[in-house]
C-alpha positions in Angstrom: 0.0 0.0 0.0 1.4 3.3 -0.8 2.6 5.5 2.1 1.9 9.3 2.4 4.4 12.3 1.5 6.6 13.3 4.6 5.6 16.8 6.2 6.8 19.4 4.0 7.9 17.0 0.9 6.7 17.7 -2.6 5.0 15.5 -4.5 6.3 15.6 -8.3 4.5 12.6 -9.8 2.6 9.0 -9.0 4.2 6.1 -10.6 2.6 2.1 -10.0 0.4 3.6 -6.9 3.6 5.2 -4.7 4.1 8.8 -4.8 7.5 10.0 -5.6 8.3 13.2 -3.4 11.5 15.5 -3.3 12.9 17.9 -1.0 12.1 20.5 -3.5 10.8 20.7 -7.3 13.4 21.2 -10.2 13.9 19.6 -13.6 16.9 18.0 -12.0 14.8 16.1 -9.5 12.5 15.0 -12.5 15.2 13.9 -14.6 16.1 11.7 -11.8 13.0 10.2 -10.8 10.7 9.8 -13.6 12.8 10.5 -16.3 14.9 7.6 -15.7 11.8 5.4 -15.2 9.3 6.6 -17.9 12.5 7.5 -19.9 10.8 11.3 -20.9 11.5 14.5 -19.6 10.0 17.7 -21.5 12.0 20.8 -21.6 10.6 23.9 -20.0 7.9 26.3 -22.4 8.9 30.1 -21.8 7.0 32.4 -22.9 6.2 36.4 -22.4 4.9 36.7 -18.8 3.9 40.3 -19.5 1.2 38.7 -21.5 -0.2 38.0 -17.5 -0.3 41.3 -16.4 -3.3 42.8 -14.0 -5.1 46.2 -14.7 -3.3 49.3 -14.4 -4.1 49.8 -11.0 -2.3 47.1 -9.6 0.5 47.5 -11.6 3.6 47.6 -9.7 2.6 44.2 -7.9 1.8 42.8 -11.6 5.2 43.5 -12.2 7.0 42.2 -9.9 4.5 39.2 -10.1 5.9 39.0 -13.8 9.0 39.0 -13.3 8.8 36.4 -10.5 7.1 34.0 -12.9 9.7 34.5 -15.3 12.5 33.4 -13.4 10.4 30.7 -12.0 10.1 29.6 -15.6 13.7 29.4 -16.3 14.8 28.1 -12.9 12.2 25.1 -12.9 11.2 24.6 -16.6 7.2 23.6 -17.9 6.0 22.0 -13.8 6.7 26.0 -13.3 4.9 26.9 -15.5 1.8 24.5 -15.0 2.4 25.7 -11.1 2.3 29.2 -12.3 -1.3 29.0 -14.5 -3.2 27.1 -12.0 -2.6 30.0 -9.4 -2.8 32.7 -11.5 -5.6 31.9 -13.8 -8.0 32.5 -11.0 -6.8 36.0 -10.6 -6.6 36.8 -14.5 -9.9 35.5 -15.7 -12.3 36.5 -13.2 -13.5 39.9 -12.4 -14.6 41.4 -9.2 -18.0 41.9 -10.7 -18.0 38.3 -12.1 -20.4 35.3 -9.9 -18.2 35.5 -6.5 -18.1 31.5 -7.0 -16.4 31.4 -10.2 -12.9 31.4 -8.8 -13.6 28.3 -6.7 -14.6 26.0 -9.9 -11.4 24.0 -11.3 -10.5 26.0 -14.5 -9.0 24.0 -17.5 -6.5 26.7 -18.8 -3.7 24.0 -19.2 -4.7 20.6 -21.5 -2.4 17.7 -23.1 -3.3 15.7 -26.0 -4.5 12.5 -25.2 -3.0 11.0 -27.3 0.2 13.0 -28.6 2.9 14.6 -26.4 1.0 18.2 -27.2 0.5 20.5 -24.2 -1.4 23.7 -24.8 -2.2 26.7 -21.9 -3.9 29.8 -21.7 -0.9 32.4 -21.6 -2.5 35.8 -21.6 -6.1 37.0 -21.6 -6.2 36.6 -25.7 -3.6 33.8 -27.0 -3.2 30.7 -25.8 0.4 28.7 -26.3 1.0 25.2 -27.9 4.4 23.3 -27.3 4.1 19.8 -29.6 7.2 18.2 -28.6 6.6 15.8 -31.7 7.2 18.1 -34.1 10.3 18.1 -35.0 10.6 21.4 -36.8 8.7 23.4 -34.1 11.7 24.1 -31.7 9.6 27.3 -30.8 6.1 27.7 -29.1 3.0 27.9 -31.1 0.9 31.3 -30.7 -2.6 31.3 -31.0 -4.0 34.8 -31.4 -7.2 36.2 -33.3 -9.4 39.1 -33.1 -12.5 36.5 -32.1 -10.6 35.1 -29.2 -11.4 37.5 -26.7 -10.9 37.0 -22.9 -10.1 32.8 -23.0 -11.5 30.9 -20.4 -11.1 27.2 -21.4 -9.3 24.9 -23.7 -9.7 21.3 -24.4 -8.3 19.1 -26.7 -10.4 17.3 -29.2 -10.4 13.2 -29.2 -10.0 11.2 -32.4 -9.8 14.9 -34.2 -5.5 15.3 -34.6 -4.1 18.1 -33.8 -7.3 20.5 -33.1 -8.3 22.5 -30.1 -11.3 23.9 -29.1 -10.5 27.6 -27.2 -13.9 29.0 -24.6 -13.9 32.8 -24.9 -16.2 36.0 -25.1 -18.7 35.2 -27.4 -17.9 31.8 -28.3 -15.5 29.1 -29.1 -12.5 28.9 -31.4 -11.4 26.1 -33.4 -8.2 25.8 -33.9 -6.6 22.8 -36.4 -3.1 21.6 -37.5 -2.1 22.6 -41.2 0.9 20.4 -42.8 2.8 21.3 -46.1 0.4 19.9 -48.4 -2.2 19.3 -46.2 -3.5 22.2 -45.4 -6.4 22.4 -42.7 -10.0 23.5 -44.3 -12.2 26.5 -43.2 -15.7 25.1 -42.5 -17.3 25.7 -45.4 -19.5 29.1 -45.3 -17.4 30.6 -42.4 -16.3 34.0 -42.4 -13.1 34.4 -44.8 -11.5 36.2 -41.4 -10.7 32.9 -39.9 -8.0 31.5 -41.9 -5.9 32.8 -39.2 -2.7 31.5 -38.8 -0.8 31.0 -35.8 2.7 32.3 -34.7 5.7 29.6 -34.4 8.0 27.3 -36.5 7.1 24.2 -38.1 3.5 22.9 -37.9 1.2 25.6 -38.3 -2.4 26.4 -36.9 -5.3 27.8 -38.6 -8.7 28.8 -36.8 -10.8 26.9 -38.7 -14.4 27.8 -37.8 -16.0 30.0 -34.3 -19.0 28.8 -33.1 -20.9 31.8 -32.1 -22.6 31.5 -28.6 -26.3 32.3 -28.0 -26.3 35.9 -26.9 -22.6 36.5 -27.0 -22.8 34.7 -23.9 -19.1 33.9 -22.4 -18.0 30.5 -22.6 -16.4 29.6 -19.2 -17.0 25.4 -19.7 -16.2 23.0 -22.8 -16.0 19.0 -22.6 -16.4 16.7 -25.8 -17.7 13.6 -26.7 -15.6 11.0 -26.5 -15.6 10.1 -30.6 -14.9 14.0 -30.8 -17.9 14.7 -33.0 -19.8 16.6 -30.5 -18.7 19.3 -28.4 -20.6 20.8 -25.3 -20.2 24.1 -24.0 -21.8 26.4 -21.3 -21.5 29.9 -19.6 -22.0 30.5 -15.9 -23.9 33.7 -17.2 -27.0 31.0 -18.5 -29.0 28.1 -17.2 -28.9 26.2 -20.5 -26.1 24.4 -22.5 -25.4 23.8 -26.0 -24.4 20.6 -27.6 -22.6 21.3 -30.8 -22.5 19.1 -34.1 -18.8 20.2 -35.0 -18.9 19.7 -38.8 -22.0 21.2 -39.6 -21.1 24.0 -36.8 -24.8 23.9 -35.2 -26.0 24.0 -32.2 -28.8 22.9 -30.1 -29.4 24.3 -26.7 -30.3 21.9 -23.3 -31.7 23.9 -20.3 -32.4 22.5 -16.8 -32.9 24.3 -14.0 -32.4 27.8 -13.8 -28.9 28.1 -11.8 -25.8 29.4 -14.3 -24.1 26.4 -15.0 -20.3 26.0 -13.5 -19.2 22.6 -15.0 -19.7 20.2 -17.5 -18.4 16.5 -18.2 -18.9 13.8 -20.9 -18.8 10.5 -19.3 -15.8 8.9 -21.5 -18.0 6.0 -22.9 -20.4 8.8 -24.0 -23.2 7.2 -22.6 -23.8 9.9 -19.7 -23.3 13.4 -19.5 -23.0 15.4 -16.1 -23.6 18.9 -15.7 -23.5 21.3 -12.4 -25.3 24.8 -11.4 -23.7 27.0 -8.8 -27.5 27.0 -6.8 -25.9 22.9 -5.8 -27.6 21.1 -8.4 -26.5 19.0 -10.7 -27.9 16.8 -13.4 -27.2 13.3 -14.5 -27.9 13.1 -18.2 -28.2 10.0 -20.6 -27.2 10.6 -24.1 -29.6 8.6 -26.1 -32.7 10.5 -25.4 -31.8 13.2 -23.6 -33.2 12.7 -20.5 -31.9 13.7 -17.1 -32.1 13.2 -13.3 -31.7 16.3 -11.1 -29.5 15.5 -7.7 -29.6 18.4 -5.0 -26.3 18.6 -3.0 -26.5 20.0 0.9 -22.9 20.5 1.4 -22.7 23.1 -1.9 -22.2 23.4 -5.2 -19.9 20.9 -7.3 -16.7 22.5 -7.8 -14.8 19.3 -9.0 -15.9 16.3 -11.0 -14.0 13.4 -12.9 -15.5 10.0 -14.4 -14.0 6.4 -13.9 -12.8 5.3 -17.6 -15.6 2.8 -17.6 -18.0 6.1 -17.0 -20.1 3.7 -14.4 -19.3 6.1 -11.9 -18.5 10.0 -11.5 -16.7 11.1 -8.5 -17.6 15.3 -7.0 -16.2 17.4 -4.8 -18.2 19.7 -3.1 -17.7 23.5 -2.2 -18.5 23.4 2.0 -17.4 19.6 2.4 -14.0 17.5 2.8 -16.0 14.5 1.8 -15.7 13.4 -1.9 -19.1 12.2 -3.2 -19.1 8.7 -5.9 -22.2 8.4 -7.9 -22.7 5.1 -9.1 -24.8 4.2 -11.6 -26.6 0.7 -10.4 -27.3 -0.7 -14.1 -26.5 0.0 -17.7 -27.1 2.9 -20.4 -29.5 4.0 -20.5 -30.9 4.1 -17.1 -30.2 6.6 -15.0 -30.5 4.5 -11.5 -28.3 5.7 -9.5 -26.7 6.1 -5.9 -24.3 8.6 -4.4 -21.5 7.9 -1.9 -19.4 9.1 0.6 
């Protein structure tokens, strides 16, 4: 059975069950542990940590913020970095006048290809950085910048779709695809000429390939696909409702339950079920053949964490005003809904 970390030890990855733990993080320490095990260490990502700066009036701090990160990203390489985002994304995307909750839900401004050594992260309040460590060519960062990708939120990879990413921003999302010599990525066909966009950095390039306007320029602040990556879902904590888009034909079809703004969303990764939670502590269990849905009232909050088993028979939650994780377990198969929660 594995043992816990020693007081004050840092954990710097999991590896068969045991936790392997340092005195301190640094790329060294990596290179030792599981570099010499998995046999792959990936080199640091700089990038411009102006791009992070605060409004004018906390500027001075901002700065000194900056250049803190910097040298944090030079001294300890891409876990910096990944340290760096999920601290300083809440203070960057969220306003004062924003939902007061929204800074406690999990954000994902940092995703990896699932099936490619890709890692892309939200690096300022407009662009959003790709590092493919499989391209040969592309020794420098990949840039992702348009004049429809306002105010990112969320990225996620899609599944069985290459090299595209789908960006959650003001208004709506970007798609973002891979172009090769010779194989260029296509503009979805009756999209706006404006969107062959293509992104900063050597070797493979990226081209914004469609946007996929959200109802009432609504702010997308959720995304999670389908596992076969032909549907993407997507939802704003400013609505009730969420939209399930068909990806090639770029349309899509809004779901609304409940009239809480919506803080998270998650495909079950069979596709069979589809979870989604409101800030007012509810949260629905959805099955995907129909459409229909359970609602499940929490007492210790709203869900601020949630993540699926890989045979997507059960969904694990934690709650906002509990140390107790919940497990929702679903008691027979798709489609019924039957289920029990947990402690």
């Amino acid at each position: 059975m594995a043992s816990f970390p020693a007081p004050g030890s840092v954990t710097i990855c999991e590896i068969n069950r045991d936790l392997i733990t340092a005195e301190n993080l640094s790329d060294d320490q990596a290179e030792e542990t599981y570099g010499k095990i998995l046999g792959l260490v990936f080199s640091p990502v700089p990038f411009q940590s102006e791009q992070l700066v605060s409004p004018p009036a906390v500027e001075n701090d901002a700065e000194q913020e900056g250049r803190a990160t910097e040298e944090s990203v030079q001294r300890k390489g891409l876990v910096a970095v990944l340290q760096g985002l999920v601290g300083d994304s809440f203070r960057r995307l969220f306003n004062p006048n924003d939902v007061h909750l929204l800074p406690e839900v999990g954000l994902q401004g940092v995703s990896w290809h699932q099936n490619k050594h890709i890692i892309a992260f939200i690096s300022g309040s407009n662009q959003v950085i790709i590092r493919d460590y499989e391209d040969s060519e592309g020794k420098d960062p990949i840039i992702l910048t348009n004049e429809s990708q306002r105010d990112v939120r969320v990225i996620e990879w899609r599944p069985n779709g290459g090299r595209m990413l789908s960006v959650g921003c003001k208004g709506g999302i970007c798609l973002w695809a891979a172009s090769y010599p010779g194989n260029a990525a296509s503009v979805r066909s009756g999209v706006a000429s404006f969107l062959g966009t293509l992104s900063r950095g050597s070797g493979i390039r990226y081209i914004l390939v469609d946007f996929l306007r959200s109802i009432n320029n609504e702010h997308i602040s959720t995304l999670t696909w389908s596992p076969d990556g032909r549907y993407l879902a997507s939802a704003s904590y400013e609505s009730s409702s969420f939209t399930i888009w068909d990806v090639a034909q770029g349309v899509g079809t809004p779901i609304r339950r409940g009239l809480g703004g919506i803080s998270m969303l998650k495909w079950s990764p069979t596709g069979d079920y589809f979870f989604a939670a409101k800030f007012d502590g509810t949260f629905y269990l959805w099955e995907t053949n129909t459409w229909t849905s359970e609602q499940w009232s929490s007492t210790s909050g709203f869900v601020k964490g949630a993540t699926w088993d890989p045979d997507g028979g059960m969904i694990l939650l934690a709650f906002s005003d509990s140390s107790t994780l919940g497990s929702v377990h679903f008691a027979s198969k798709p489609p019924s809904l039957d289920a029990h929660l947990l402690p």
